[in-house]
C-alpha positions in Angstrom: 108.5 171.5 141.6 112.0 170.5 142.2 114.8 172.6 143.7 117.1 174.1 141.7 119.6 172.5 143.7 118.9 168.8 142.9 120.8 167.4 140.2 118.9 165.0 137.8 121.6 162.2 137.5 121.1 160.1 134.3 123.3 157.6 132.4 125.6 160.1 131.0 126.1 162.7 134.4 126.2 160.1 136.8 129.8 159.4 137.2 131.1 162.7 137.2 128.1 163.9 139.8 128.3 161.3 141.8 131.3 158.7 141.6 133.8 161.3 141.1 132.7 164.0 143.8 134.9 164.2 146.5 132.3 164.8 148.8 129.1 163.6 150.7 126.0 163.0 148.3 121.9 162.0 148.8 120.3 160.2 146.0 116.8 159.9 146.1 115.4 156.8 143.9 112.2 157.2 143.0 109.4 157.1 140.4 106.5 159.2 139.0 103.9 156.5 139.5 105.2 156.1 143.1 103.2 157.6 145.8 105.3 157.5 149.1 107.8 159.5 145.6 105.5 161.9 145.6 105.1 162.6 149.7 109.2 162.6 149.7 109.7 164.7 147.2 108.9 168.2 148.6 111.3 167.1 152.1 114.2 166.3 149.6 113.5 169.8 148.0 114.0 171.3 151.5 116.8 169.0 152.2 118.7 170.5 149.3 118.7 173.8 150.4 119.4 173.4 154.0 122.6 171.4 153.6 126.2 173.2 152.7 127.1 174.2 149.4 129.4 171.1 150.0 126.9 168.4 150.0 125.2 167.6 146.5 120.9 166.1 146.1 120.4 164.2 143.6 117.3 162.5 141.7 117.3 159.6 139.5 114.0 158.6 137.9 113.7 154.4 137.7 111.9 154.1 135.1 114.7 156.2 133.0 117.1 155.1 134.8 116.7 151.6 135.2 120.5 150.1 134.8 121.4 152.6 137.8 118.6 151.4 139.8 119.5 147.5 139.2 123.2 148.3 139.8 122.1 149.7 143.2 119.6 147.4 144.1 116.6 148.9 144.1 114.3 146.8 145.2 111.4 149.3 146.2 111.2 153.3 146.1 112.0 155.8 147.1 115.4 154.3 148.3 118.1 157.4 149.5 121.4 156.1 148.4 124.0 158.1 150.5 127.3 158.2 149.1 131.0 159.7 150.2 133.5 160.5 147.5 132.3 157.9 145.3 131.4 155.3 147.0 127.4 153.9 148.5 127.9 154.2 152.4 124.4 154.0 153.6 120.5 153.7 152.3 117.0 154.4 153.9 114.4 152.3 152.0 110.9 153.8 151.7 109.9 157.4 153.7 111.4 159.0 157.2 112.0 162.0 158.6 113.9 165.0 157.4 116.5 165.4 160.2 117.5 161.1 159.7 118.4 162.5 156.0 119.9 165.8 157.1 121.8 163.6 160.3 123.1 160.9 158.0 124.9 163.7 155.7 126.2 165.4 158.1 127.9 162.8 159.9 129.8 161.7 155.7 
């Protein structure tokens, strides 16, 4: 079960969510069919609600989703797009640890 925190981004939401937050963002890629999806999903949930009220989570689903996905290469999933205010600073491809998430939003 998601966090109430995480913000399903989808076609219509995702400019205002994400490109126009001033601010630093996660967005976690991923896919229901997708296994190492499924292991990630309950450490982005705890992700959510350790960061600052500052910091926004967000989910988009690929197979919904796929124009977002192709315009941020996705290639495999789950891929973390981190942005700040706007823009795709950094990604982590497949699984890792919670505090490499929590570190790399910190330091937007």
């Amino acid at each position: 079960m998601s966090s109430e925190k995480i913000i399903n981004i989808n076609m219509e939401n995702f400019e205002t969510e994400i490109l126009s937050y001033n601010g630093a963002v996660m967005v976690d890629f991923w896919a229901e069919w997708c296994g190492p999806c499924k292991a990630l999903s309950p450490t982005i949930d705890e992700i959510s609600q350790e960061l600052g009220a500052d910091m926004k989570v967000c989910k988009i689903n690929v197979d919904e989703n796929q124009t977002l996905a192709q315009q941020f290469r996705v290639m495999s999933i789950p891929t973390v797009v981190f942005f700040k205010n706007g823009e795709a600073v950094n990604r982590f491809v497949g699984v890792r640890e919670k505090n490499e998430y929590i570190d790399t939003m910190k330091s937007l």
